[in-house]
C-alpha positions in Angstrom: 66.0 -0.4 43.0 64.2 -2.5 45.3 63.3 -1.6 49.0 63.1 -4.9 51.1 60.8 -4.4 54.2 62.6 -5.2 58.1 60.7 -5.7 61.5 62.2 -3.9 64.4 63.5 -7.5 65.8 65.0 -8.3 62.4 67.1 -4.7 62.7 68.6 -5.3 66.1 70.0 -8.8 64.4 71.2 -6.8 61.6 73.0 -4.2 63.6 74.9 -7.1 65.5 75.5 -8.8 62.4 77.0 -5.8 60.5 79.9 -3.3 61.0 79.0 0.5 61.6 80.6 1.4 58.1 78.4 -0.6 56.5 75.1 0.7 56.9 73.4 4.2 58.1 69.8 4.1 60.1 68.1 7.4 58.4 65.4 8.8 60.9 62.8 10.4 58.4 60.5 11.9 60.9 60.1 15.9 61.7 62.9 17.8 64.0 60.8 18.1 66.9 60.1 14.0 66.4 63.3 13.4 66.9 64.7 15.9 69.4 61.8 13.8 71.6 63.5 10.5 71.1 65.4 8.6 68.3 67.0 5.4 68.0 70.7 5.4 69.0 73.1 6.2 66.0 70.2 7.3 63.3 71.3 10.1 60.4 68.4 12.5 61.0 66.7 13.4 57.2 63.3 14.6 57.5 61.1 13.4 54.5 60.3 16.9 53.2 64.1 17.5 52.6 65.0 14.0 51.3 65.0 14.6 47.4 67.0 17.6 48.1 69.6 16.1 50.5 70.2 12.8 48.8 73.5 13.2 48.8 73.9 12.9 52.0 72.8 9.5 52.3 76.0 7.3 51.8 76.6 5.2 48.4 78.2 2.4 49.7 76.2 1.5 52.8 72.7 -0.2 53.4 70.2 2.2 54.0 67.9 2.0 56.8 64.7 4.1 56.6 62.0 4.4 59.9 59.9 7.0 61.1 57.0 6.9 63.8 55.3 3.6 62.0 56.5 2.8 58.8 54.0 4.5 57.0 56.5 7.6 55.9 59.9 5.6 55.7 58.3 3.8 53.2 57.8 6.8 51.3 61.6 7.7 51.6 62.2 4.6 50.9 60.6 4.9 47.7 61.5 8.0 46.5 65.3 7.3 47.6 64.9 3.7 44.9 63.3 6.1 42.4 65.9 8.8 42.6 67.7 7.0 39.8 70.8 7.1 41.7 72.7 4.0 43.1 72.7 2.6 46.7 73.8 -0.8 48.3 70.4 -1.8 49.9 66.8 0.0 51.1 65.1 -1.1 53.6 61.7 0.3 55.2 61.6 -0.4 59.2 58.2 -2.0 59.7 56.3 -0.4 63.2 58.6 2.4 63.3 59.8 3.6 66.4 56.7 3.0 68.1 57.1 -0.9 67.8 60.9 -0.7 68.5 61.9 -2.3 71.7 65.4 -1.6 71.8 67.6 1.3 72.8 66.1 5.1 72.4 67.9 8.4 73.1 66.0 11.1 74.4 68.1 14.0 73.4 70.0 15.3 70.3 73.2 13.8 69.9 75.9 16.9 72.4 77.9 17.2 69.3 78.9 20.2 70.6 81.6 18.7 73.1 83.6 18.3 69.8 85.5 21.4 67.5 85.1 20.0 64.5 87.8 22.7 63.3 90.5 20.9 65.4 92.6 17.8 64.0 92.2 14.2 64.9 94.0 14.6 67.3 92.7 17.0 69.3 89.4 14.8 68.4 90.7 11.8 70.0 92.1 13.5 72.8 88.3 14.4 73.6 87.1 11.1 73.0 89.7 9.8 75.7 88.5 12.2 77.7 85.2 11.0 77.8 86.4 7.6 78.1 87.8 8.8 81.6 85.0 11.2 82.9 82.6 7.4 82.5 85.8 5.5 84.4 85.2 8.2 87.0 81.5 8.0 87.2 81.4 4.1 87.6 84.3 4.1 89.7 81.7 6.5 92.0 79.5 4.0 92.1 81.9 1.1 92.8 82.2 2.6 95.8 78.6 3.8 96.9 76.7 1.2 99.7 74.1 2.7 97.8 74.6 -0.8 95.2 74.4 -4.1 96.1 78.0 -6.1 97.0 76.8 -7.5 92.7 76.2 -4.5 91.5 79.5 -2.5 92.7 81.3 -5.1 91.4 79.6 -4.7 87.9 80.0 -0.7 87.9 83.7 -2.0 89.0 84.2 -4.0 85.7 82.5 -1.2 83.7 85.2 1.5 84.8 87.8 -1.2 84.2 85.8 -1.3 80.5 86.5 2.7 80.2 90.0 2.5 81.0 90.7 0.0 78.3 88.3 1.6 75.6 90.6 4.8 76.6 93.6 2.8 76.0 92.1 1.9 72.3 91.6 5.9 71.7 95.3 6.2 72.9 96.5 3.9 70.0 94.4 5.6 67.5 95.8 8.6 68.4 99.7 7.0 68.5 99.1 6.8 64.9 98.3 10.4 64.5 101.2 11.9 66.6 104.0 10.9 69.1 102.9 11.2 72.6 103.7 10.4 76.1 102.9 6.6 77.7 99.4 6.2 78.4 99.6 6.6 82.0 100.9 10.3 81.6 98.7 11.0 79.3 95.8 9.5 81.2 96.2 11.5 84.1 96.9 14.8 82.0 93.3 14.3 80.6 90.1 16.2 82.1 86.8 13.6 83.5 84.2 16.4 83.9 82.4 15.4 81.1 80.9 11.9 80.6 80.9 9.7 76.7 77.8 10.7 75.4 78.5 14.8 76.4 76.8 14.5 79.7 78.5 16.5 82.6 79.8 13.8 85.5 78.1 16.8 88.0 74.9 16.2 86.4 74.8 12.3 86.2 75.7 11.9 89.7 73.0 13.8 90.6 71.0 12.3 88.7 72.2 9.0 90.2 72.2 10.3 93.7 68.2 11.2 93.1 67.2 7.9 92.0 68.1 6.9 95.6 69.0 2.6 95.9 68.7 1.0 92.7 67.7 -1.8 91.7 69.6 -4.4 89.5 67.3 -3.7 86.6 67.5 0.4 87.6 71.7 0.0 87.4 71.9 -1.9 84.5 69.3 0.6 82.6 71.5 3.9 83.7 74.2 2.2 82.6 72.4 1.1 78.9 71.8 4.9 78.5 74.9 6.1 79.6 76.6 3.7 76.2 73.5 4.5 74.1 74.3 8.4 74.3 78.2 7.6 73.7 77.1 5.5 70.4 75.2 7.7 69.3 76.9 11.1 69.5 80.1 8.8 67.8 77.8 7.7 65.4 76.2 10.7 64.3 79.7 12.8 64.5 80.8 10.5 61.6 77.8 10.4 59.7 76.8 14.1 59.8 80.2 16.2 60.7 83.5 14.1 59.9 85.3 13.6 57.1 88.1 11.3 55.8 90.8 10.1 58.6 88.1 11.7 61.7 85.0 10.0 60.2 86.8 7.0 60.4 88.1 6.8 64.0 84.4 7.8 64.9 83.2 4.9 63.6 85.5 2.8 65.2 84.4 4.5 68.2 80.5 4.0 67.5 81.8 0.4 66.9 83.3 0.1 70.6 80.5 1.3 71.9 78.0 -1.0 70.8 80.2 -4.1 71.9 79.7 -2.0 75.5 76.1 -2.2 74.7 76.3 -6.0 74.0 78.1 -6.8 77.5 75.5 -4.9 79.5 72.8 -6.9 77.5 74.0 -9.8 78.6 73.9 -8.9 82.2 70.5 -8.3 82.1 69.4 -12.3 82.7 71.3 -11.7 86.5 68.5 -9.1 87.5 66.2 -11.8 87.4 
């Protein structure tokens, strides 16, 4: 097989141009690499373990490959085409993380928050939530005189954005079993914990330390806050789910990154 070679500018294009189930970012680097910082959503592989996992690495997606420059992606990369098996596409991520100028986590995905050993829906029902304990924490700062007249009406629009992204996890899990109207269920559901695994507590003291923030400092929590939800969805389904659960993860992962794209655009108001 051929591996074809990608800049970090040409990835980001790529991610908006494709669907979540239809390729897999595979971090390559060492563990301690990559419980530093990662890029949002990447199945974590280290090169020593490659040729012995390769069946991890999906058959029907395009592969992504990146490490800290290039320099051992491209090595995966090579071995992966040389394996003899069949995959989509390869791709090496020139630069690596260092040259990346887009999103990084700096924690391991809390895939903890979910028991895997549960069904769907008790999966979802997490998921939801999630979706409320973030309604909760932008409805906090909606609120604050801490923001700008602007900015509480962006974390305003954001909660609004939860509540719906709940009400998508509520039809997913309609499908699953029958269940009482949303509102009901809404208000049934715990909001201690954030999308992403991050206890509400915590983030608004987090907030709360950062003191008045600034357009750019709002918009930047609020970039992390979706980052760690897309990438705990993304890695749940790439590394723990399987079947029906993998693919309502997914969805979720794909959500989450339209999230992503609606704080991107509110960047150019900052100024």
């Amino acid at each position: 097989m051929q591996v074809s070679e990608l800049y970090p500018e040409d990835v980001e294009t790529f991610q908006r141009q494709h669907r979540e189930r239809e390729y897999t970012l595979v971090d390559v680097r060492q563990p301690e690499e990559y419980r530093e910082e990662h890029i949002p959503g990447a199945l974590h592989l280290p090169l020593p373990e490659l040729e012995d996992r390769l069946d991890q690495l999906p058959r029907d997606r395009e592969l992504l490959f990146y490490c800290r420059s290039g320099r051992r992606s491209a090595t995966a990369a090579a071995l992966t085409a040389q394996s003899g098996q069949s995959f989509k596409a390869l791709y090496n991520i020139q630069g690596g993380i260092a040259a990346w100028q887009g999103g990084i986590v700096e924690q391991v995905p809390r895939v903890d928050r979910f028991d895997m050993s549960r069904g769907a829906g008790e999966l979802l029902r997490r998921a939801a939530a999630m979706e409320k304990g973030a309604q909760r924490f932008y409805t906090v700062l909606a609120e604050s005189n801490a923001l700008s007249a602007r900015l509480r009406q962006t974390a305003a629009e954001l909660a609004d954005l939860e509540g719906r992204h709940a009400q998508s996890v509520y039809t997913l899990l309609t499908r699953q079993e029958a269940i009482p109207d949303f509102d009901p269920f809404f208000a049934s559901l715990d909001d201690t914990i954030l999308e992403g695994g991050q206890d509400l507590g915590e983030a608004l003291a987090q907030w709360t330390q950062q003191g008045d923030l600034t357009c750019l400092d709002f918009l930047e929590l609020a970039l992390d806050l979706e980052n760690k939800a897309y990438d705990l969805y993304k890695t749940l389904a790439e590394n723990t789910a399987q079947g029906q659960e993998r693919s309502h993860f997914l969805t979720l992962a794909e959500q989450e990154k339209a999230h992503l794209r609606v704080l991107v655009n509110h960047l150019p108001e900052c100024g």
